[in-house]
C-alpha positions as CSV (number, residue, x, y, z in Angstrom):
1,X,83.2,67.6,-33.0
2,X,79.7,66.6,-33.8
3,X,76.7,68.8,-32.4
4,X,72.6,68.2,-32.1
5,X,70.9,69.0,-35.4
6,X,74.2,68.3,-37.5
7,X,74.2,65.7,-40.7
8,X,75.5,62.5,-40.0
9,X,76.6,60.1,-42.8
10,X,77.3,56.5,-41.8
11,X,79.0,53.8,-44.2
12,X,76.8,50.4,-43.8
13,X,76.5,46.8,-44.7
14,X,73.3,46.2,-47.0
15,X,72.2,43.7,-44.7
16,X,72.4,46.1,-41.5
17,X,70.7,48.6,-44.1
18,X,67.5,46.1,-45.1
19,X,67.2,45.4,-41.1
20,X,66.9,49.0,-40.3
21,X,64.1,49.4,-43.2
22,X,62.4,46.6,-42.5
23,X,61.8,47.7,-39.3
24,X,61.0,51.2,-40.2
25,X,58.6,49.7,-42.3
26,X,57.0,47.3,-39.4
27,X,56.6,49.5,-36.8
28,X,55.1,52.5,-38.5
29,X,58.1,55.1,-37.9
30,X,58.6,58.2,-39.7
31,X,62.2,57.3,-41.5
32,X,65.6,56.1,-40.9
33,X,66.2,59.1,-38.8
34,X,63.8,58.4,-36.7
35,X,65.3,55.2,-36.1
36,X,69.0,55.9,-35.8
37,X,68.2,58.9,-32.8
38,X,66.0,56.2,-31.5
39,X,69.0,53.9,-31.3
40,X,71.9,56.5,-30.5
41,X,69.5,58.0,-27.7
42,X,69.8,54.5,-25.6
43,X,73.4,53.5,-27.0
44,X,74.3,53.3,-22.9
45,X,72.4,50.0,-23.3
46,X,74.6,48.1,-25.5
47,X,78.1,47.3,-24.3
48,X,80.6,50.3,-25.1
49,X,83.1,49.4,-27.8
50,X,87.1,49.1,-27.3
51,X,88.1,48.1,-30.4
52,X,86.6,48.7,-33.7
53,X,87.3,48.5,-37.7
54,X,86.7,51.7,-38.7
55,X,87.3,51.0,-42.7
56,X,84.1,52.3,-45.0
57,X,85.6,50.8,-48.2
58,X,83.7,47.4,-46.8
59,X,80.3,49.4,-47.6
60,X,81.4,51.2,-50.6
61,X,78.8,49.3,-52.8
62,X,75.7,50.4,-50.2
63,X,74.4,53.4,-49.7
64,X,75.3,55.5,-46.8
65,X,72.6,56.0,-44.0
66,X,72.1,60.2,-43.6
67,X,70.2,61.3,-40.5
68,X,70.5,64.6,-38.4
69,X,70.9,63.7,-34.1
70,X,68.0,65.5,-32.6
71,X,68.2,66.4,-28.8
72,X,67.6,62.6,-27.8
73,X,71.2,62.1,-29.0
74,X,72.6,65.2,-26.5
75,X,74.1,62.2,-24.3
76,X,75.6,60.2,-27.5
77,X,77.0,63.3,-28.8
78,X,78.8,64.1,-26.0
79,X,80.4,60.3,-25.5
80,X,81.4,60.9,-29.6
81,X,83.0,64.0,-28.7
82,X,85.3,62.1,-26.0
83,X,85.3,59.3,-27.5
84,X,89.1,58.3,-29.9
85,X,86.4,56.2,-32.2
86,X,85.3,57.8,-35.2
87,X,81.4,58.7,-34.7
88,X,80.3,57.3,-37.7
89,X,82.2,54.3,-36.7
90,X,80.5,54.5,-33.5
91,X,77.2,54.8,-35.1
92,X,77.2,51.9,-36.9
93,X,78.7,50.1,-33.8
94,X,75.6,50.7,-32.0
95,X,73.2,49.9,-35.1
96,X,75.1,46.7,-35.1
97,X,74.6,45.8,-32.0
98,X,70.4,47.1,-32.4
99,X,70.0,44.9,-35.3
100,X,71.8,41.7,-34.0
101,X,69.0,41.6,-31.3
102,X,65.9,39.4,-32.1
103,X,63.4,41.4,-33.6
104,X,61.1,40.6,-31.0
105,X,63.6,42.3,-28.7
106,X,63.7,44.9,-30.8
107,X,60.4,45.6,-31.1
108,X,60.7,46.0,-27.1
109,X,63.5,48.6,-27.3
110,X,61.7,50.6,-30.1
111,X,58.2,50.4,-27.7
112,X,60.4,51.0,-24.7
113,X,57.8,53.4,-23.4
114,X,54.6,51.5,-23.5
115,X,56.2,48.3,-22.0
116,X,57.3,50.0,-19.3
117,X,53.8,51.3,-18.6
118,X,52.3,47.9,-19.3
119,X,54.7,45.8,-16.9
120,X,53.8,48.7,-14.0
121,X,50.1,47.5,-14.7
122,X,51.4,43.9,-15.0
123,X,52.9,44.3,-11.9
124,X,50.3,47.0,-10.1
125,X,47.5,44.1,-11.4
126,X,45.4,47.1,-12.6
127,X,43.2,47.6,-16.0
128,X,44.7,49.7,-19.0
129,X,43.4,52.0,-21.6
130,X,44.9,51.7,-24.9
131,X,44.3,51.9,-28.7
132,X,44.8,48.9,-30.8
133,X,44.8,49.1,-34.6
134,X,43.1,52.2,-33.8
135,X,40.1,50.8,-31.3
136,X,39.9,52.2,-27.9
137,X,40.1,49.0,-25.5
138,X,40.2,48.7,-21.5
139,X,41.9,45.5,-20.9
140,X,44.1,43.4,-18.2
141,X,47.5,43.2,-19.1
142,X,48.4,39.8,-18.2
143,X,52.3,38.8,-19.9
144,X,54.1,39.5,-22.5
145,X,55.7,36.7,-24.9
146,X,57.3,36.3,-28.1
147,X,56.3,34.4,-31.5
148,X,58.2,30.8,-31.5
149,X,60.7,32.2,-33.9
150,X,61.0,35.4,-31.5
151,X,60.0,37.8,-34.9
152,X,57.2,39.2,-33.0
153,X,56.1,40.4,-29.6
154,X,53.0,39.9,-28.3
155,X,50.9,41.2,-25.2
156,X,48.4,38.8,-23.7
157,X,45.7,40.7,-22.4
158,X,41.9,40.0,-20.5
159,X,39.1,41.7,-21.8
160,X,36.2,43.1,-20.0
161,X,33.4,41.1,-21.4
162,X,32.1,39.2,-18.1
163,X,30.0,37.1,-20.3
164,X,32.2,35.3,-22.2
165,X,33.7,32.1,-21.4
166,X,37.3,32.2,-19.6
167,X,38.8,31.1,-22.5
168,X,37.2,33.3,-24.7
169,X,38.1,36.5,-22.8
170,X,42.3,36.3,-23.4
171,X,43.9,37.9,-26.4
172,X,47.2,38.1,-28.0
173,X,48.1,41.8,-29.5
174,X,50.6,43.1,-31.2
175,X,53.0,45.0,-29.5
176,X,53.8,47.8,-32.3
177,X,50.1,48.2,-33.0
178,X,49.5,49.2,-29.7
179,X,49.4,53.3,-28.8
180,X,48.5,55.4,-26.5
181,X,48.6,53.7,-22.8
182,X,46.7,54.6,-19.7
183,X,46.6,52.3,-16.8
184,X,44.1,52.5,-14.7
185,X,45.1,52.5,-11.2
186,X,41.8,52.5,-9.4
187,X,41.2,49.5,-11.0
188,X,41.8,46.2,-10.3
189,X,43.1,43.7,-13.3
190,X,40.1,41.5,-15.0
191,X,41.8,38.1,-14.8
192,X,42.7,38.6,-10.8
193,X,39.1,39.5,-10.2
194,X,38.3,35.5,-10.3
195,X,40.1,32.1,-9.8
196,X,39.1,30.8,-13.2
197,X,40.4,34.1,-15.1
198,X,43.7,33.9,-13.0
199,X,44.1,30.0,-13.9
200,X,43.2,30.3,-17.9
201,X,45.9,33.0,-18.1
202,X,48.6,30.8,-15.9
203,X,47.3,28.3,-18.8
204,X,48.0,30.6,-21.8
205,X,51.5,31.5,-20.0
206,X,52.9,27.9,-20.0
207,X,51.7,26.9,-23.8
208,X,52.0,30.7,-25.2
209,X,51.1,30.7,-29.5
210,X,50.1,34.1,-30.7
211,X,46.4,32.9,-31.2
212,X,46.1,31.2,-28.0
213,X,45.2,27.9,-29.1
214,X,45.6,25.4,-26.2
215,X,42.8,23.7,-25.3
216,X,40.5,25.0,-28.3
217,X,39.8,22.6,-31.1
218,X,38.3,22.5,-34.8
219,X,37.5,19.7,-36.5
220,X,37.9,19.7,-40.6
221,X,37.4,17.2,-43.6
222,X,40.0,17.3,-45.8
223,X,40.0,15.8,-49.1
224,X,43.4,14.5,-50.8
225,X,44.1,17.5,-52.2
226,X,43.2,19.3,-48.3
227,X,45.6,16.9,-47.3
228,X,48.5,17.9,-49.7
229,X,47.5,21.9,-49.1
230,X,47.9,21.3,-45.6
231,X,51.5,19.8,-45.7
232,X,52.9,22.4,-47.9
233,X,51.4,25.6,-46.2
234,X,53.1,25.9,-43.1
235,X,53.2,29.1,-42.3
236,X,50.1,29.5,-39.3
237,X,50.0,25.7,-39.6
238,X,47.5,24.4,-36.9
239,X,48.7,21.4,-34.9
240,X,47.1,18.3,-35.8
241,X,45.9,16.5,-32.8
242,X,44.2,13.1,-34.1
243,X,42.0,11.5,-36.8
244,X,38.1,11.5,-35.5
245,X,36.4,8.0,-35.7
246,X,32.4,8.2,-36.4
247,X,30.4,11.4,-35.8
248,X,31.7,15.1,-34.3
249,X,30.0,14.8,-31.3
250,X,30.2,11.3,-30.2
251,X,33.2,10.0,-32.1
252,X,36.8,8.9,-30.8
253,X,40.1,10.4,-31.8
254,X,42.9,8.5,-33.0
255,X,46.4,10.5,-32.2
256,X,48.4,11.1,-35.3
257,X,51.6,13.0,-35.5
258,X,51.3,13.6,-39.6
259,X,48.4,13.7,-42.0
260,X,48.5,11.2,-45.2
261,X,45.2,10.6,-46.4
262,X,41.9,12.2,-46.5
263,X,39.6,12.2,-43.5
264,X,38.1,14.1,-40.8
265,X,41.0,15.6,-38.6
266,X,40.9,17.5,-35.2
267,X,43.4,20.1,-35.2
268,X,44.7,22.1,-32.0
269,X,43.2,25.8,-33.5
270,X,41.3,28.7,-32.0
271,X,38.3,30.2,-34.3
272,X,40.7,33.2,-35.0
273,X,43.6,30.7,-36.7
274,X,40.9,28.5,-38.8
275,X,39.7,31.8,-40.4
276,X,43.3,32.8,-41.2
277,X,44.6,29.5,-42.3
278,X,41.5,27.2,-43.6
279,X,39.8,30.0,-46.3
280,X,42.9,29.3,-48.2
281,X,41.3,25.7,-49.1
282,X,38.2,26.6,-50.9
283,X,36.2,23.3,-50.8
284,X,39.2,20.9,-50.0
285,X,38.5,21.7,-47.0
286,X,35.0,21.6,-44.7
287,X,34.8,22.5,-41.3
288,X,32.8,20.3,-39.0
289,X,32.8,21.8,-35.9
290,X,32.5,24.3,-33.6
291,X,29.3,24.9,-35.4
292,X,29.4,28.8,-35.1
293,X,33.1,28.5,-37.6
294,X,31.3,26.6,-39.6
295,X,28.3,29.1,-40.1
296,X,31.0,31.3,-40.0
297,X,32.4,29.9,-43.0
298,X,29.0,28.6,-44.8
299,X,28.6,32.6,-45.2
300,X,31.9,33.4,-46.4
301,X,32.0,31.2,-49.1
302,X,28.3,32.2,-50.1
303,X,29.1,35.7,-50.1
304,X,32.2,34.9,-52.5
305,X,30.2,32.3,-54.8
306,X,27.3,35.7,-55.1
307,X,30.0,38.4,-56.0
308,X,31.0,35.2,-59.1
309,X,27.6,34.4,-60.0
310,X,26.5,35.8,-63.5
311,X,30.0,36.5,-64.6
């Protein structure tokens, strides 16, 4: 018989262990209890076991998870209770089936609570409150979408800033760095309050990348060893969309699918990407346009040359 506050020690596989830390670890929670009452409390998702191995000498090699059920585990307990399957067995059942979801799914079931609010104000097309990375923002929740390799999820939102270009209002957040959610329900959304808004987020919908690249572009000359730092670091990689013949402004493109040589290149890339991806090319790299990146980048590398100076 297993009541709310008791110890509960569950044999598991390391791999099902790393998972549940690694998580732990990503979305800011408080421990592996934390985690497991989070699980057990919504174990009515998952599909209810018939069958299942209920032999702990497999994990003899790992150690046990220990958590106590709080009260969000009243309902699990009593399904354990009437249930002929062994409730550590049964825990582990359920963490199994928790871990072997995406983890961009599971960062959804851990957030349950804030994307229920946000697809209300998806749906309601109204204006949200919320902290992110601990700013206060007001924003339009527009869709939310997953990383290509579905690691991450990702809320597309419209800011406020009527100034800005369409393009430049829309911005991908994290979905475990957002807190504290308030829609605003005399409000109506930012991207519905114009045709262009509405269109530019349809746009970021249908060619989704987590820094909303589509239709922005930044041109870059690469040297030969550019060119052989770009085909190794792939992680963030910005498309390439074509080699540029004669100047930035007036000159031609020529599509390539690969780079090979040195030359000036114009890759699919929002400002946000370059600054994540190009810094980590020193001077094998130059960017030519938009001319506000390359400022942008003129003063970062001063700045670092200053801090080496005299040394």
């Amino acid at each position: 018989m297993i009541t709310l506050s008791q110890k509960i020690k569950v044999a598991v596989s390391h791999l099902l262990r790393s998972q549940l830390e690694l998580d732990i670890e990503d979305y800011g929670l408080k421990g592996i209890g934390e985690l497991c009452n989070r699980i057990l409390a919504r174990y009515t998702e998952f599909p209810e076991p018939t069958t299942y191995a209920s032999d702990d000498a497999l994990y003899k090699t790992v150690a046990p998870l220990q958590f106590s059920l709080n009260r969000s585990g009243e309902s699990f307990a009593t399904f354990a209770n009437s249930s002929e399957i062994p409730t550590a067995t049964l825990c582990r059942y359920y963490f199994e089936c928790y871990v072997n979801l995406p983890r961009g799914k599971r960062e959804c079931f851990i957030f349950n609570e804030n994307v229920d609010k946000l697809n209300k104000a998806i749906k309601d097309r109204v204006n949200v409150h919320l902290i992110y990375r601990g700013e206060p923002q007001c924003v339009a929740p527009c869709f939310f979408a997953f990383s290509p390799s579905q690691v991450r999820t990702y809320l597309v939102v419209c800011d406020g800033n009527s100034e800005a270009a369409s393009d430049q209002r829309f911005h991908a957040l994290r979905l475990c760095h957002i807190k504290g959610v308030a829609p605003d329900t005399k409000s109506q959304a930012f991207h519905c309050q114009s045709f262009d808004l509405s269109h530019q987020g349809d746009i970021y919908r249908e060619h989704f990348d987590p820094f909303l690249c589509y239709g922005k572009s930044v041109t870059v000359r690469l040297t030969g060893k550019g060119v052989e730092r770009y085909n190794r670091l792939t992680t963030n990689r910005p498309k390439v969309l074509g080699l540029l013949t004669g100047d930035a402004k007036t000159g031609d493109i020529d599509p390539v699918e690969k780079i090979e040589a040195p030359g000036d290149y114009v890759f699919e890339c929002s400002e946000k990407l370059a600054k994540i991806y190009f810094p980590q090319f020193l001077g094998e790299a130059e960017i030519l346009a938009p001319r506000e990146l390359r400022l942008w980048f003129k003063d970062q590398l001063e700045n670092a040359a200053k801090t080496y100076s005299g040394r």
